[in-house]
MIRO-269036 format. One record per residue (C-alpha): residue number from 1; residue in one letter; x, y, z. Coordinates in steps of 0.1 Angstrom, whole numbers. Layout:
REM MIRO-269036
REC pos code     u     v     w
REC NUM    a     X     Y     Z
...
This chain:
REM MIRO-269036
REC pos code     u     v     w
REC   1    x     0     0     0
REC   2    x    14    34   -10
REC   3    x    -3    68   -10
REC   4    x     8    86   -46
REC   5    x    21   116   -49
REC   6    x     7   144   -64
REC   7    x    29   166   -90
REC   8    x    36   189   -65
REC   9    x    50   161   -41
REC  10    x    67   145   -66
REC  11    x    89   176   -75
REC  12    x    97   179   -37
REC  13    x   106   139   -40
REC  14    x   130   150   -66
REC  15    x   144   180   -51
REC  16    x   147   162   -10
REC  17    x   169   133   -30
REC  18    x   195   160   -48
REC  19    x   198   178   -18
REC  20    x   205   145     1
REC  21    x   225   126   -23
REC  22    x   248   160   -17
REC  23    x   249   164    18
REC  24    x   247   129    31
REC  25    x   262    91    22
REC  26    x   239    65     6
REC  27    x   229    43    39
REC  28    x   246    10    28
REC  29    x   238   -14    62
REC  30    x   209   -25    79
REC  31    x   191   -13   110
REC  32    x   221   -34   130
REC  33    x   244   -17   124
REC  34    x   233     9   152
REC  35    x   238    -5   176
REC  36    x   226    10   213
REC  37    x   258    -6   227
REC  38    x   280    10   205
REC  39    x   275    45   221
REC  40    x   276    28   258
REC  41    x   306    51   271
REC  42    x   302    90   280
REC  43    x   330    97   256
REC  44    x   313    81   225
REC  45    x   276    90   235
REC  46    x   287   128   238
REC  47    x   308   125   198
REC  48    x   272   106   189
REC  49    x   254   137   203
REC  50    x   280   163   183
REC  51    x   276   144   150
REC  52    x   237   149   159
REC  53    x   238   181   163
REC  54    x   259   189   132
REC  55    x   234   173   111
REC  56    x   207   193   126
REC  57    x   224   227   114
REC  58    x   225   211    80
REC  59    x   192   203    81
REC  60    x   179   241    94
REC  61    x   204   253    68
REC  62    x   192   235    39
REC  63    x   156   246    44
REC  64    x   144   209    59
REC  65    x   143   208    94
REC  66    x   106   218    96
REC  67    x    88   217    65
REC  68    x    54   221    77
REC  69    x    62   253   108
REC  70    x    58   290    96
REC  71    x    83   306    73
REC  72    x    83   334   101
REC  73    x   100   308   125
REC  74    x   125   290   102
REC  75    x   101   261    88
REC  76    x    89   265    45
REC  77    x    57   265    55
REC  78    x    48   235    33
REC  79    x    24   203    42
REC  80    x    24   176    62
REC  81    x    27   155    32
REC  82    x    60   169    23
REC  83    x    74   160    56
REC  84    x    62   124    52
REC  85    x    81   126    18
REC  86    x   111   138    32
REC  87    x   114   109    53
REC  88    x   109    84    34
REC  89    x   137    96    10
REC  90    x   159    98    44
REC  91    x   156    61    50
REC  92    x   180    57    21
REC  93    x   211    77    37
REC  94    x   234    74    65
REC  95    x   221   104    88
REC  96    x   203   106   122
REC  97    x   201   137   145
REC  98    x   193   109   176
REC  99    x   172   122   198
REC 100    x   174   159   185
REC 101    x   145   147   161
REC 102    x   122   133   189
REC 103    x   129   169   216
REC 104    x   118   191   185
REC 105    x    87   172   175
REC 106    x    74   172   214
REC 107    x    91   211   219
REC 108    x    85   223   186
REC 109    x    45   220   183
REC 110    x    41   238   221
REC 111    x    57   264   216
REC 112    x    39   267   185
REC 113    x     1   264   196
REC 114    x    10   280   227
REC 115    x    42   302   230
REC 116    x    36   340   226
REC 117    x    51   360   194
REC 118    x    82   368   210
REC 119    x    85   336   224
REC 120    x    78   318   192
REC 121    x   106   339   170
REC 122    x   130   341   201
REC 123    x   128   302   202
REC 124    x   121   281   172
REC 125    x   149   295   153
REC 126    x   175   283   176
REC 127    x   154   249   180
REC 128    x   154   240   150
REC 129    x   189   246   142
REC 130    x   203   229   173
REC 131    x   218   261   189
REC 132    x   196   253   213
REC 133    x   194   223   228
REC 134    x   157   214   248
REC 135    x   144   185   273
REC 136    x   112   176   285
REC 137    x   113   181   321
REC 138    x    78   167   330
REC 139    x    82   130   349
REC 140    x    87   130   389
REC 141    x    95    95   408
REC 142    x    56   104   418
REC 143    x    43   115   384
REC 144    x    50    90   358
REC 145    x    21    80   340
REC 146    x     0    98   363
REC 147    x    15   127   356
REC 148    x    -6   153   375
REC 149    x     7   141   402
REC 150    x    34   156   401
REC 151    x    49   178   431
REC 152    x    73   201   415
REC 153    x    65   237   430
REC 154    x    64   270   414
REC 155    x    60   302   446
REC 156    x    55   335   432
REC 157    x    81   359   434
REC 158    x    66   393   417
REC 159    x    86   396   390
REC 160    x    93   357   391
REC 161    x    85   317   403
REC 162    x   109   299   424
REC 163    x   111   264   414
REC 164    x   116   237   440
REC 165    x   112   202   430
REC 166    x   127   165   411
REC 167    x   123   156   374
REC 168    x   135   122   365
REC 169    x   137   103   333
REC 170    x   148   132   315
REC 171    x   163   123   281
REC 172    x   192   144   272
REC 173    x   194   171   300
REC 174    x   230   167   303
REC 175    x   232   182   266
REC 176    x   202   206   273
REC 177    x   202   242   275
REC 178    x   169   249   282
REC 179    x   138   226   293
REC 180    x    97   225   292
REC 181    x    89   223   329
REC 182    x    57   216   347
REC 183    x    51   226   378
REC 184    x    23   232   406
REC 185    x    17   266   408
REC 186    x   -19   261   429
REC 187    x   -14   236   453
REC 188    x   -54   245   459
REC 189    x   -70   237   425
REC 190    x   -76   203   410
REC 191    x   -45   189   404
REC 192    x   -49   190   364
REC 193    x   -63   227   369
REC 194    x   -33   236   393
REC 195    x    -3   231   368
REC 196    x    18   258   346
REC 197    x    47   248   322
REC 198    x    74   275   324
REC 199    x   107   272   303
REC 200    x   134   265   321
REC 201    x   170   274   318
REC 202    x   193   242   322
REC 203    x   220   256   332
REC 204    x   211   281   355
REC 205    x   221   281   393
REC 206    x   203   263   417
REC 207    x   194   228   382
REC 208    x   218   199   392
REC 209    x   218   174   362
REC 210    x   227   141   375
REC 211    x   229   109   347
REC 212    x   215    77   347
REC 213    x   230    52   335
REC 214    x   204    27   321
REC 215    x   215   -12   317
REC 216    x   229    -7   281
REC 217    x   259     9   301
REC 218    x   245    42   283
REC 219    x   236    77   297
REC 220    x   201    84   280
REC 221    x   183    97   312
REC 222    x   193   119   338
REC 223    x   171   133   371
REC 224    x   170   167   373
REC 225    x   170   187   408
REC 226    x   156   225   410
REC 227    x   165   244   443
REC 228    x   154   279   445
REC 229    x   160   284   408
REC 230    x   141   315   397
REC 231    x   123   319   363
REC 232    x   113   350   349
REC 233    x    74   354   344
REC 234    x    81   359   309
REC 235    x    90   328   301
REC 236    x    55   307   313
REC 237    x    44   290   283
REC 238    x     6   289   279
REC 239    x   -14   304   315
REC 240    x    -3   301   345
REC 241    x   -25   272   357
REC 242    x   -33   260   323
REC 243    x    -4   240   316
REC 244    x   -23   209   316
REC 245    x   -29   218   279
REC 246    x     3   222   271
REC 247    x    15   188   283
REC 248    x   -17   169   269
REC 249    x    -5   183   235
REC 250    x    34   170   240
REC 251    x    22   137   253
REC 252    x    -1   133   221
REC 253    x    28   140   202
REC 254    x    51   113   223
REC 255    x    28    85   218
REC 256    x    25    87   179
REC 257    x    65    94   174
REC 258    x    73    62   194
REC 259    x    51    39   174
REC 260    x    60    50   145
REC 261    x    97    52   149
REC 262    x   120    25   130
REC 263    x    92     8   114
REC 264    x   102   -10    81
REC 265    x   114   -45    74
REC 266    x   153   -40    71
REC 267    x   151   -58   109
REC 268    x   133   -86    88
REC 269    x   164   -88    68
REC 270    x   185   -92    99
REC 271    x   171  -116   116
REC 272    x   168  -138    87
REC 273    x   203  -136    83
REC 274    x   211  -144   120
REC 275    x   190  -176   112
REC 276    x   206  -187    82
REC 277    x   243  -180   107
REC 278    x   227  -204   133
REC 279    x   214  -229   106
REC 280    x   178  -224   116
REC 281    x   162  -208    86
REC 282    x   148  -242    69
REC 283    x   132  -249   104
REC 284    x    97  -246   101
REC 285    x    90  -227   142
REC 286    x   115  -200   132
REC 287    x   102  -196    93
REC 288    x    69  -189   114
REC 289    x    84  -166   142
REC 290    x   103  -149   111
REC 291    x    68  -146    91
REC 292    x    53  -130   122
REC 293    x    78  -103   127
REC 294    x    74   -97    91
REC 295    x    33   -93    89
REC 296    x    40   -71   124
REC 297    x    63   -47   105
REC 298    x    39   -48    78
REC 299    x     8   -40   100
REC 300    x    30   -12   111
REC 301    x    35     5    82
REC 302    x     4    -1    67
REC 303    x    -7    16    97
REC 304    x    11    46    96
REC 305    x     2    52    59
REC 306    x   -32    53    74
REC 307    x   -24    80    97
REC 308    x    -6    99    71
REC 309    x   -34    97    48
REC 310    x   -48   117    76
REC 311    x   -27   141    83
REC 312    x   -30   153    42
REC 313    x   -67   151    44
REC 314    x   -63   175    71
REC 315    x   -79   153   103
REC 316    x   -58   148   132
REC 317    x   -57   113   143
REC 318    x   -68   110   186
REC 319    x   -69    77   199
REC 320    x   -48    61   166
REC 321    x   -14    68   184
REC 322    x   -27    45   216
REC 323    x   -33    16   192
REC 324    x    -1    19   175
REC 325    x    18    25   205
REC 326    x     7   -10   223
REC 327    x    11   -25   187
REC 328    x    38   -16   184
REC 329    x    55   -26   224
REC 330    x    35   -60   215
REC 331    x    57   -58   183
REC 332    x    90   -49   196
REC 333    x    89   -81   223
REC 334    x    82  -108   201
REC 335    x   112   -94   177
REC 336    x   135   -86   200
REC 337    x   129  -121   218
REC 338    x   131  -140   185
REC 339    x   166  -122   182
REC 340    x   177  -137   215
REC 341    x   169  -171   209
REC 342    x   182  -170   176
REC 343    x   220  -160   191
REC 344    x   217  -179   217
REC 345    x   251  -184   237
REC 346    x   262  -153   214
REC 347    x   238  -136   231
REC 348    x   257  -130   259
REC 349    x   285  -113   237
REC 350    x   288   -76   236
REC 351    x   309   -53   215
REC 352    x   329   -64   189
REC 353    x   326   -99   200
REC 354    x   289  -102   195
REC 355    x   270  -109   161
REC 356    x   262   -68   146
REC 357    x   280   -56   175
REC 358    x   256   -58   202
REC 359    x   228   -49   185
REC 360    x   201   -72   193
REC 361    x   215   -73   226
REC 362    x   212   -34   227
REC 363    x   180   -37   214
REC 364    x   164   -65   242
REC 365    x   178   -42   268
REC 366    x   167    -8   258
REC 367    x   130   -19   252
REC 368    x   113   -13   287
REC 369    x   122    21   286
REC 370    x   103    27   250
REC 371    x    70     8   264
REC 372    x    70    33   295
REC 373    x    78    66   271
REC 374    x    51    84   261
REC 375    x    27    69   287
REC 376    x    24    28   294
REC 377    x     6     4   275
REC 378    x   -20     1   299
REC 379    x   -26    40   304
REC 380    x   -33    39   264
REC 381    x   -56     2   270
REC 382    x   -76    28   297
REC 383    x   -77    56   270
REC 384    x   -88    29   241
REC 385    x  -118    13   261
REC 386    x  -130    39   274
REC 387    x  -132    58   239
REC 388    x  -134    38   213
REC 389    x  -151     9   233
REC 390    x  -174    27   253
REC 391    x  -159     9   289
REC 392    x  -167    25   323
REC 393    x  -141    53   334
REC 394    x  -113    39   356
REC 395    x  -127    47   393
REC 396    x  -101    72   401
REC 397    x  -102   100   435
REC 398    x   -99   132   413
REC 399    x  -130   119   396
């Protein structure tokens, strides 16, 4: 199944694929060849993160790091459908801005829908061109996914908030600059109705950064500590007690990017390979397990053409990103365990020693943290009975 693309599209096609094949080298490996273990040290996650950011300036410099946002902010201004365009003809080069691409699609639309003028052309510039780099400073080890819950406090200072409070999970804040915070700024008020999202500088005193290093041996997360650090009152995003709105709009964002992301059938390809390595591909359980990961990729992608058809019809899929989200954890553990069985004692092997250098290995590993991202699988079963199935609410005390 493939959407066609109209003249207009098709001349975009043409003109995304010069402006690659010049500024980028033809991707000539499979998905394994990224492998999450590779980048397991400080020293090569922080050149990872450079080379990321590099590519990012390319990106704003060449006119393609935000097709769709307004001319007036650095984007072209163009449609969704020239985005989707865009990336498809990226699949075919060697070229990643890591997670660069995921803090701009969950930044990037806030600040959008809800930043002021000044705000938007102060901010979206240096976004998109990675001068700036941002975090989502939302989770607490309260407020996961029950996010409102969260305890981080905001006190009015005049001119001012004091912040005082824990984020954890934060993805990237040791590279960050600045931050989209939430924070309880009406300990009174409902808790949804009690929350405003300020932006917060990083690196200012008071923010103490601490990693976490997660069991690839990698450095992904961080918790994130605010004492006394003041933020101007021109920097709330949204109104104050309204920043409920704002994070409903990043976490709708979330869930589609992370069911969507890596889908194709190059992993397909791997696998079948590891089989033929371990003499397993004429054995009729793993041609099965093989054929399964192959309809689920499938599924996948025929899915996401669906929500792309969509997004250029001009509706905005709702509950579309919970079903692809648990699809596509369900997915990701039958894969990642048919990998595993099909290395067996290689398995165990990491580096250079192991089969695509760790990758499988990298991938078993760093799949929890992708099923919690963006809300659990059984926060989006909630959100899918209750409406698309019509279940009873889940009894709950702010209810």
């Amino acid at each position: 199944m493939r959407i066609e693309d109209t003249p207009e599209e098709a001349a975009f096609r043409r003109e995304a694929r010069a402006w690659l094949a010049a500024n980028a080298r033809p991707r000539t490996g499979t998905d394994a060849d990224e492998s999450v273990l590779r980048h397991h040290t400080p020293e090569a996650e922080a050149a990872h993160f450079e080379r990321c950011r590099a590519w990012q300036r390319r990106l704003y410099e060449g006119g393609f790091a935000a097709l769709t946002w307004p001319e007036s902010v650095g984007g072209r201004g163009l449609t969704a459908a020239h985005q989707i365009v865009f990336h498809e003809e990226m699949r075919a080069f060697d070229c990643t801005t890591g997670f660069l691409a995921s803090i701009i699609a969950l930044v990037g639309p806030a600040l959008l829908a809800y930043g002021t003028e000044e705000q938007r052309r102060h901010y979206v510039p240096r976004l998109l061109s990675g001068d700036d780099v941002w975090c989502q400073l939302f989770s607490e080890p309260d407020a996961g996914s029950d996010l409102a819950n969260l305890r981080a406090r905001a006190e009015d200072a005049g001119d001012a908030w004091i912040v005082n409070g824990q984020k954890l999970w934060t993805t990237g804040a040791q590279y960050s600059d600045l931050g989209l915070l939430l924070v309880r700024t009406n300990p009174d008020a409902p808790k949804h109705a009690g929350i405003t999202c300020l932006v917060a500088d990083v690196r200012a005193p008071g923010v103490d950064v601490r990693p976490l290093v997660t069991s690839t041996g990698g450095v992904h997360f961080n918790e994130v500590f605010f004492r006394d650090v003041r933020v101007p009152k021109a920097d709330v995003l949204g109104e104050v007690d309204g920043g409920w709105a704002v994070a409903r709009t990043t976490l709708a964002n979330e869930s589609v990017m992370i069911g969507t992301s890596a889908i194709g059938t190059r992993d397909v390809d791997a696998l079948a390979a590891l089989a033929r390595t371990a003499g397993r591909l004429d054995d009729a359980d793993t041609r099965e397990r093989l054929a399964r990961v192959y309809l689920n990729e499938r599924i996948l992608e025929l899915f996401r053409t669906r929500m792309q058809a969509a997004v250029r019809a001009g509706r905005t899929p709702d509950v579309d990103g919970s079903v692809l989200k648990v699809f596509w954890a369900e997915s990701r553990a039958f894969k990642d365990a048919v990998a595993l069985d099909l290395l067996g004692a290689d398995g165990l092997l990491d580096g250079a020693d192991a089969p695509a250098e760790g990758y499988w290995q990298g991938q078993y590993l760093d799949f929890p943290m992708g099923t919690i991202g963006g809300g659990t699988c059984e926060v989006h079963r909630n959100g899918i009975g209750e409406r698309v199935l019509g279940l009873p609410r889940e009894p709950r005390e702010d209810r």
